[in-house]
C-alpha positions, 0 to 999 in steps of 0.5 A: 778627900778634902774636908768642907765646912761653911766655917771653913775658910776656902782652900789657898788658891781657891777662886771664889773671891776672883770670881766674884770680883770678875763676876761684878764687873761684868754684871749689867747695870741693875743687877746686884750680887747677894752673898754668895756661896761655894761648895767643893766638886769632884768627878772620877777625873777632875777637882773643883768647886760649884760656886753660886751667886745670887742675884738681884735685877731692880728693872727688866724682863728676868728672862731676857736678862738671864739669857743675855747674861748667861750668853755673856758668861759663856762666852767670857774669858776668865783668867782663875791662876790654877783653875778652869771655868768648865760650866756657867748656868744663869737662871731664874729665880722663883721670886720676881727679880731673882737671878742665880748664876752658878760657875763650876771651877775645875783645878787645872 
């Protein structure tokens, strides 16, 4: 079982840095990322992490942007040495122009 701590720094190869450069290059224009946060996952067969960026639209419609983006996600193909992109969620958030993307990652 593997220890976690938001003092902690992240586990060698894991791929949150990557992902948050991949992710901003594939942000619309207008779509800023905030700080964002990782958190180790696990299931009866597989190792990973949720990691969960948070975002912020300056202009548009939130939903259509989430749809597209989350579209986009799916649909992209992420290069992660050693690990999976198994889901991607984009939502919503509850404040006008707050967007949440979460990608869970599973070791390969």
């Amino acid at each position: 079982m593997m220890r976690w701590s938001p003092a902690l720094p992240p586990r060698p190869g894991c791929p949150h840095r990557r992902l948050r450069h991949l992710l901003a290059r594939t942000l619309p224009l207008g779509v800023a990322l905030g700080a964002s946060t990782f958190r180790p996952w696990a299931s009866a067969n597989f190792t990973g992490a949720r990691h969960i960026f948070p975002g912020v639209l300056a202009v548009g419609n939130g939903q259509a942007v989430a749809a597209a983006l989350q579209a986009e996600l799916t649909a992209a193909e992420w290069t992660l040495p050693g690990h999976i992109v198994a889901d991607v969620v984009v939502e919503c958030g509850s404040e006008r122009g707050a967007l949440q993307i979460e990608i869970l990652t599973v070791e390969d």
